[in-house]
C-alpha positions in Angstrom: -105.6 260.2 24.1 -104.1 257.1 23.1 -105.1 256.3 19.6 -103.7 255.0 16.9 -105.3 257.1 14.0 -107.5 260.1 14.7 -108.9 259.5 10.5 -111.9 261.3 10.0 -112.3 261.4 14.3 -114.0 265.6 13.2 -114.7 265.0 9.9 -117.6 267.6 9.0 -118.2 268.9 12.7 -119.2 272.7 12.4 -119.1 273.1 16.0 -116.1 274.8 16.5 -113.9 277.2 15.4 -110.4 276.7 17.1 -109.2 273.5 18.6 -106.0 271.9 20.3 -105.2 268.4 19.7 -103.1 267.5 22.4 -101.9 263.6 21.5 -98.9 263.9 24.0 -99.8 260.4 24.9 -99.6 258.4 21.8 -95.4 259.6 21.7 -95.4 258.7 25.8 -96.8 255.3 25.5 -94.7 252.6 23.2 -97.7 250.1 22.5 -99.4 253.1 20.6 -96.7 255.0 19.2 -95.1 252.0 17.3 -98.1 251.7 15.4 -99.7 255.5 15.2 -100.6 255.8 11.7 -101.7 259.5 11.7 -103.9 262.2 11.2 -105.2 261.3 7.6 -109.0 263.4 7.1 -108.6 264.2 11.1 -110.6 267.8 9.8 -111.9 267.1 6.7 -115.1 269.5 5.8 -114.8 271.4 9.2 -116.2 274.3 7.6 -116.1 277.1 10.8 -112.5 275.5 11.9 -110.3 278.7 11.4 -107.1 277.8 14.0 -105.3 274.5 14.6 -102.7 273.8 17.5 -100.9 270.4 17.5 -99.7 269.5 20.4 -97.4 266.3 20.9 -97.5 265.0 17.2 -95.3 262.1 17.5 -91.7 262.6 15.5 -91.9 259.6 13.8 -93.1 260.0 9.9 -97.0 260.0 9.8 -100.2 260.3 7.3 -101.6 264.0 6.9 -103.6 262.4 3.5 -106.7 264.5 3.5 -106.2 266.0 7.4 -107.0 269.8 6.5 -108.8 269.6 3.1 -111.7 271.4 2.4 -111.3 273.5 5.7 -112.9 277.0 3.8 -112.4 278.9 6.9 -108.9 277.6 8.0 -106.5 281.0 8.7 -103.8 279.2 10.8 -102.5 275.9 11.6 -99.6 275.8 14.3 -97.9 273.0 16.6 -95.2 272.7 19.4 -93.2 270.4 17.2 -90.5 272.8 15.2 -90.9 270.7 12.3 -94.0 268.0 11.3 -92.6 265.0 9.1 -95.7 263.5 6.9 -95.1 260.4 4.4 -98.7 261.4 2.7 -99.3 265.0 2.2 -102.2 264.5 -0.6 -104.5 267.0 -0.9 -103.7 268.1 3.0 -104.6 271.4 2.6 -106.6 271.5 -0.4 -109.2 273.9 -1.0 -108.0 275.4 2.5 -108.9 278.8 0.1 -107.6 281.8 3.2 -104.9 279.8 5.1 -101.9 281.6 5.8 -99.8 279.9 8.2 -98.7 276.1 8.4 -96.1 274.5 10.8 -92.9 273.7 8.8 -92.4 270.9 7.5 -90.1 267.9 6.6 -90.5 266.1 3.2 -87.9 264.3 3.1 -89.7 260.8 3.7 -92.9 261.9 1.7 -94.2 259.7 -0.8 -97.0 261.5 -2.0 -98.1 265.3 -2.2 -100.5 264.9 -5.1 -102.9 268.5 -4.4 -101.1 269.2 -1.2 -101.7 273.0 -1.3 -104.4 273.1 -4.1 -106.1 276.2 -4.4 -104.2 277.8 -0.6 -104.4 281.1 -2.7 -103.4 282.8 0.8 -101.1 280.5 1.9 -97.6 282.1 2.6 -94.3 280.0 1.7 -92.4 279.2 4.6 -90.8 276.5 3.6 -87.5 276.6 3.0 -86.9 273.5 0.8 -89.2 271.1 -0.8 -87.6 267.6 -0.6 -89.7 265.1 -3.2 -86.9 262.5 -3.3 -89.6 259.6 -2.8 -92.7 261.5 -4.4 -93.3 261.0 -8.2 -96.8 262.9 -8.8 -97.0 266.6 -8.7 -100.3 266.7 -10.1 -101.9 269.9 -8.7 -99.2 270.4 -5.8 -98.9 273.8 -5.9 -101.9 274.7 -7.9 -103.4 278.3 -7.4 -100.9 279.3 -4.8 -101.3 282.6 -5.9 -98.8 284.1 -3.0 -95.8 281.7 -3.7 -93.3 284.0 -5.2 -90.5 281.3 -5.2 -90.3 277.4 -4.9 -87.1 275.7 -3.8 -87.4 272.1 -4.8 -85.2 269.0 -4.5 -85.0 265.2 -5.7 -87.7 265.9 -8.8 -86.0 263.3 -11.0 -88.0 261.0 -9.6 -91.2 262.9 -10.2 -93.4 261.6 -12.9 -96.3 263.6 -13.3 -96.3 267.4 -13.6 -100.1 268.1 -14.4 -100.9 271.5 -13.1 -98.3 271.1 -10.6 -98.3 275.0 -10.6 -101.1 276.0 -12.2 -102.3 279.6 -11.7 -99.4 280.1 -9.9 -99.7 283.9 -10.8 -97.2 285.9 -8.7 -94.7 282.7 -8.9 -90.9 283.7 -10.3 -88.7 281.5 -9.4 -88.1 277.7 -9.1 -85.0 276.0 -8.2 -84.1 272.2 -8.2 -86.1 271.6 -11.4 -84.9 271.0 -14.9 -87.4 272.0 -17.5 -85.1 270.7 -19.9 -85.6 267.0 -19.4 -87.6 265.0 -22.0 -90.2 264.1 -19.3 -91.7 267.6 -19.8 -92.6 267.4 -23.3 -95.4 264.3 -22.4 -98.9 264.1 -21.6 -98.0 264.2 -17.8 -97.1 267.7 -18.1 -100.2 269.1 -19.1 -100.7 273.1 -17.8 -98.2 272.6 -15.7 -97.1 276.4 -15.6 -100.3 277.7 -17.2 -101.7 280.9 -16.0 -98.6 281.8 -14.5 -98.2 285.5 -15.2 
């Protein structure tokens, strides 16, 4: 397949329930893969989709804006690449409510992640550090991850909105890599950000 985007290519198809996207060929082939853009909304409302393999995802940074979200029957999404590197993660997997696995991933060059894993109440943590050095809205990041036990975060400083970043986060004990004591916590953009945790 050579194509630069693959945005919204399945949006609301109900025809399947497991699918490979093989997009060896956008890496192989220079013309395309200098200007692939991504898999922004590449799923969105694919409401039987429960498995996702990735095959050939080029390792340059890419869009996953919208790529999984509202996926209701989404268990497992998995890829040959040991580790995906998105520059828009925003609302990826929201509303994905029984996911469980995801590929690892890279955040260091991600610039949004605004309702990444919104309401993934099955969603297991297997990422070993979250890097928002370039992000600076956490609104509903982690909201109603109701497996995460512990969060291991880096560059925050830049972050400037909190709002139920992780909301209903009720089995959540641990953060690392945020300080709750700066000023910026105490403003509007803060709002329920640990409520509901238990």
């Amino acid at each position: 397949i050579n194509c630069k985007s693959f945005g919204e290519a399945f949006r609301g198809n109900a025809s399947f329930k497991k699918i490979t996207l093989d997009i060896t060929s956008v890496e192989n082939d220079p013309e395309y893969y200098s200007s692939y853009q991504g898999l922004g909304s590449t799923f969105t409302s694919c409401h039987n989709l429960t498995e996702v393999y990735l095959k050939g995802i080029p390792s340059k940074p890419f869009s996953m804006r919208h790529t999984f979200n509202y996926c209701k029957q989404l268990t497992k999404v998995t890829s040959d690449v040991a580790t995906l590197k998105p520059t828009d993660m925003s609302y990826a997997f929201e509303k994905c409510t029984i996911l469980e696995t995801i590929p690892n991933i890279d955040f260091s060059e991600c610039t949004r992640v605004t309702g990444m894993f919104y309401d993934c109440k099955k969603i297991k943590n297997n990422i070993e550090l979250y890097d928002f050095r370039y992000a600076v809205d956490m609104t509903n990041t982690f909201r109603n991850c109701w497996e995460f036990t512990e969060i291991n975060l880096a560059g925050t400083e830049n972050i400037e909105c909190f709002n139920r970043g992780f909301n209903a986060c009720k089995n959540l004990e641990r953060i690392t890599g945020l300080d709750i004591t700066s000023g910026k916590f105490e403003n509007k953009y803060s709002e329920y950000m640990f409520n509901s945790c238990s």
